[in-house]
C-alpha positions, 0 to 999 in steps of 0.5 A: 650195325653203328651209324657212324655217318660222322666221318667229317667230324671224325675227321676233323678231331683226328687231325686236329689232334695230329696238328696238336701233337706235331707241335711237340718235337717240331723241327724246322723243314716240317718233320717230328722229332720226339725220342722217348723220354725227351721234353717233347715227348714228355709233353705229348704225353701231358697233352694227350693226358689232358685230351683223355681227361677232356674225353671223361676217360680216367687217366694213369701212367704205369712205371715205364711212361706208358698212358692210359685213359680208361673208360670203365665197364659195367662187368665187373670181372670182364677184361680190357679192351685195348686200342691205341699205339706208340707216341715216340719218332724216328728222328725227324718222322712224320706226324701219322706215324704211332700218333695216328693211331692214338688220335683215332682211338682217342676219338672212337672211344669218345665217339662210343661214350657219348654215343652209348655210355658206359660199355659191358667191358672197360675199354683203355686208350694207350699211348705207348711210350716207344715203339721205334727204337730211334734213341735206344737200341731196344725197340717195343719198350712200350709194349714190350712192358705191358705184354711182360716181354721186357721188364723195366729193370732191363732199362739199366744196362742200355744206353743212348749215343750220349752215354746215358742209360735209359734209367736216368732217362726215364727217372728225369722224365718222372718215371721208372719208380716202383714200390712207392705208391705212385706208379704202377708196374707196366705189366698187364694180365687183364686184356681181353683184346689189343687193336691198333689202327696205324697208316701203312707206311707202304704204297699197297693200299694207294696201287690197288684203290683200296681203303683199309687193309686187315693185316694178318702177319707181321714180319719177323724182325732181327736188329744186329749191330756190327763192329769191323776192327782193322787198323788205323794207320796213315792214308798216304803211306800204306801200300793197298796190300798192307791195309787191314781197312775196317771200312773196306772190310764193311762196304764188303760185307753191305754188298753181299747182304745186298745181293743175298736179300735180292737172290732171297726175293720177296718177302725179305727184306734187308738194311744197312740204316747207320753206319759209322767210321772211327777216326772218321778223318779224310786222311786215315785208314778206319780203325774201325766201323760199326754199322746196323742190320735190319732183316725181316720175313715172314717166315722165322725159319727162313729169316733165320737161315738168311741171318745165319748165312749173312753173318756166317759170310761177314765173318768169313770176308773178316777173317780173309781180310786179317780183321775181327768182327763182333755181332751183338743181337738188338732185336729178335721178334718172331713172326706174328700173326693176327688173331683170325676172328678178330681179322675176320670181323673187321672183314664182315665190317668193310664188306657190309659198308662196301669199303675197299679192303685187302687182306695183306701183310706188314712188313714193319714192326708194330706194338701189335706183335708184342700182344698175339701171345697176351690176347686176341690181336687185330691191327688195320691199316689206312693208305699213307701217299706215295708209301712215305713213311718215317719222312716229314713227307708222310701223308694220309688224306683225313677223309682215310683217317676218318674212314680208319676211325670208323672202322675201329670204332665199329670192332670196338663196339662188338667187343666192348658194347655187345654181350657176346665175349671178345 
């Protein structure tokens, strides 16, 4: 067993690293602001770039703008170990949300080097370049890359609210050229493991006094994008019954999916997170409304049964109200479970410290579903206050962050350090 009686100096790196990094994309009421490719998410790459050269770890970006510092192994044919998380935000998030899980990698691994020095296996430090989805509608471009779910030529056809395509973001921020020398192709076939250390995001761990949390399953996850087309026309001289109201059409349709997601109970849960209306003026009837849904379970086939029935319903409240619908998939990840040995060992782990842990599920998406078919997967949680996340509200208390840390460090130990195989 590790002595990691460091938690204070764990701590005090972890935050220190989170408050750095929080000063990238910084707004004015206290939340962070970096969507993928931006300056301020470029400049939390080139800072976290200098924090892992600092730390003795050797440093590169792949294609897509994915870091890595790596630190290498003694083994010549032995597979990466790999632990880290995403850099980007949601608009105006908090400062744990991804970087917490950078800032305590980052810190394990320099905690492990100058402990221990070289290990058996190559350990890398990941700073995935987007998990969120906030600026393009695609989500795990990061990961997604890495694992070899997503290629980089996908980036052609996406584009942001601006009109401009996740190709031209991506070359002005420096990256996306391959075939030249410069950068790497994003994906990865020499991982033996991932591990990702993130904050809940939830309030199980703070209702039950416990310190981490093992996840085991992370929900399937579909993202739809909804168009309802009815007619504009003037708001004071359309009679009700003559209206084909693209708005009234759609707050139809939430409604149900509301009720159909309570009646489904518990685990699903379902989200209108943006709507928009066109013209979007006081005085005229909507032409026409999109809107986002958000739908996850635990269970692929009854996630896709209520995805069915859902839009199966939109259509059929379109058609009685003489309007056209027109649905468009964004994301469709499957359930993922964790690997068990892996959850198992960070089980031996917090037992044998008597840390409070559950066993538990995650009902947010992570970069860790995009690896459960590369390698053997394993993700722990910390608390976050209240359940607040994507908020500039989020908080987790440092002596939480520290013990994370700890913990991460300890698995990473027996996978990199010891002779056995991960």
């Amino acid at each position: 067993m590790l002595k990691l009686d460091l938690q204070a100096d764990f701590a005090k790196s972890v935050v220190g690293l989170l408050d750095e990094l929080a000063q990238c994309g910084a707004e004015r009421d206290g939340g962070v602001t970096r969507l993928l490719y931006t300056p301020s998410w470029l400049d939390a790459q080139r800072l976290l770039e200098r924090r892992m050269a600092e730390a003795g770890l050797a440093v590169r970006y792949d294609c897509v703008g994915n870091l890595f510092g790596r630190l290498a192994g003694r083994g010549a044919e032995s597979g990466v170990v790999l632990t880290g998380s995403h850099i980007d935000t949601v608009r105006c998030g908090g400062k744990y949300d991804g970087a917490y899980g950078i800032a305590a990698s980052l810190t394990a691994v320099r905690y492990l080097h100058e402990t221990f020095g070289q290990p058996i296996r190559p350990i890398e430090v990941v700073s995935f370049c987007e998990e969120e989805g906030s600026r393009f509608q695609l989500a795990y471009w990061g990961s997604g890359n890495v694992s070899g779910v997503f290629k980089p030529e996908q980036a052609d056809g996406i584009v942001d609210a601006q009109g401009v395509t996740m190709r031209e973001a991506m070359e002005s921020a420096g990256f996306g050229r391959t075939g030249t020398g410069e950068l790497p192709t994003a994906k990865r076939t020499d991982l033996s493991a991932f591990v990702e250390v993130h904050v809940e995001q939830g309030i199980t761990l703070e209702r039950f006094g416990e310190r981490i949390g093992i996840v085991e399953t992370i929900a399937g996850q579909r993202r739809y994008v909804v168009t309802v087309a009815g007619e504009t026309n003037h708001a004071g001289t359309t009679p009700m019954t003559l209206r084909r109201d693209a708005m009234a059409g759609a707050a139809e349709m939430i409604l149900f999916l509301e009720r159909a997601a309570q009646k489904a109970g518990e685990p699903l849960v379902a989200t209108v997170g943006s709507i928009a209306s066109d013209p979007n003026v006081p005085n005229v009837i909507p032409g026409s409304v999109e809107f986002t849904l958000d739908i996850r379970h635990l269970s692929e086939t009854l996630l896709t049964g209520f995805c069915d029935t859902v839009l199966g319903t939109f259509r059929m409240i379109a058609e009685r109200r003489g309007l056209k619908i027109r649905v468009r998939s964004v994301l469709h990840t499957r359930p993922a479970p964790m690997d068990s040995v892996l959850a198992g060992r960070l089980e031996r782990i917090c037992t044998s410290r008597g840390i409070p842990y559950r066993r538990m599920m995650s009902g947010a998406g992570h970069d860790a579903q995009m690896f459960r078919s590369v390698c053997p997967t394993a993700m722990l949680f910390v608390p976050s206050r209240g359940g607040i996340s994507h908020s500039p509200d989020e908080y987790t208390a440092p002596e939480d962050l520290a013990l994370g840390t700890a913990v991460l460090a300890e698995l990473l130990y027996e996978l990199a350090y010891e002779e056995k195989t991960p």
